[in-house]
C-alpha positions, 0 to 999 in steps of 0.5 A: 120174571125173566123170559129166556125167549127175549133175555138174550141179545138178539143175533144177526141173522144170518147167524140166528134161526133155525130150519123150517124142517126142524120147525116143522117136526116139532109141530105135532109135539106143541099140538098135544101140549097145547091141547092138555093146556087149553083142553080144547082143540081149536083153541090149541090149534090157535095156540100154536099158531100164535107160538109158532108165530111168536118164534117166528118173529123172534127167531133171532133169539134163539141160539143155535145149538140149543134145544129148538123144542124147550125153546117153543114149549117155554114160548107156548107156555108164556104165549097160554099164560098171557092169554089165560084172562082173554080165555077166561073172558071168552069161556063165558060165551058160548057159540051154538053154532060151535062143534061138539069137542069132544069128536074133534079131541077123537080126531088125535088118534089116527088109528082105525081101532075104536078101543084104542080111541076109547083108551085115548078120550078116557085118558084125556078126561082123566088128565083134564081131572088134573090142576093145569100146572100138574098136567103141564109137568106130567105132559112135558115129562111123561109124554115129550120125554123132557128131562126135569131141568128143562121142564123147569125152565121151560115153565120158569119153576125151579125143579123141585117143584116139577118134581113135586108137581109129577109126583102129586099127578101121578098119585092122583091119576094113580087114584082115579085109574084105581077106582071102579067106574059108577056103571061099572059098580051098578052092572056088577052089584045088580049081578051080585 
């Protein structure tokens, strides 16, 4: 499989890289995605460290002018995927001194208003509900705005099955958003 971050002849540097502010600005973006992909967010923090440091030493690769963030996304991606059998391996143990995530997770929505960091957590369970590969496209299309071809390349698929991807989460979120929650089923039936 080829990988677009070190296919390209490396340039020299004075004519590579890219600004630290431009770098920067992209950080919230690969925070969220890193958190859809490991689902955890000290592990997606630790994932974009990796990435950033990752780009960081190969920033002569990167050709100016070409789209800084499918560039990170493409190397966080490959960065998750080389590390999915370390993960697997450690998801066997468990720390107990370990923080619960699920209050770390709360911590993405910075607004004061508890219903909408309510709305927030049961969105991330439902997409936690999805296949990874399917919460990949939806995260890339729906909430980075990338257009199908990019979301392609990124993940080095051709885009049809991106297509095929966003269109199987969505029918599924469609589902899931569909169905009445159990306590909310109980409560009303007790009232009927």
């Amino acid at each position: 499989m080829s990988d677009p971050v070190t296919d390209a002849s490396p340039v020299p540097a004075a004519a590579a890289g890219f600004r630290d502010e431009e770098l920067a600005a992209i950080i919230p973006r690969l925070r969220r995605y890193a958190l859809v992909l490991t689902a955890n967010p000290a592990r997606g923090d630790d994932l974009v460290q990796d990435t950033l440091t990752r780009a960081w030493d190969k920033r002569s690769y990167w050709r100016a002018g070409s789209d800084l963030r499918a560039w990170l996304f493409t190397i966080m991606h490959n960065v998750f995927v080389n590390q999915l059998p370390t993960a697997r391996r450690d998801a066997a143990n468990v720390s107990l001194d370990a923080e619960d995530d699920n209050s770390v997770a709360l911590q993405v929505c910075s607004d004061d208003d508890p219903t909408k960091r309510i709305e927030l957590r049961e969105v991330m369970e439902q997409l936690r509900r999805l296949p990874a590969e399917q919460r990949e496209v939806i995260m890339l299309v729906a909430v980075e705005g990338m257009r199908y071809e990019e979301v392609a390349a990124t993940l080095a698929i051709p885009v049809g099955t991106v297509m095929s991807r966003l269109s199987r989460a969505r029918d599924k979120l469609k589902r899931i958003a569909s169905q009445q929650p159990p306590a909310l089923k109980t409560a009303g039936e007790r009232r009927g």
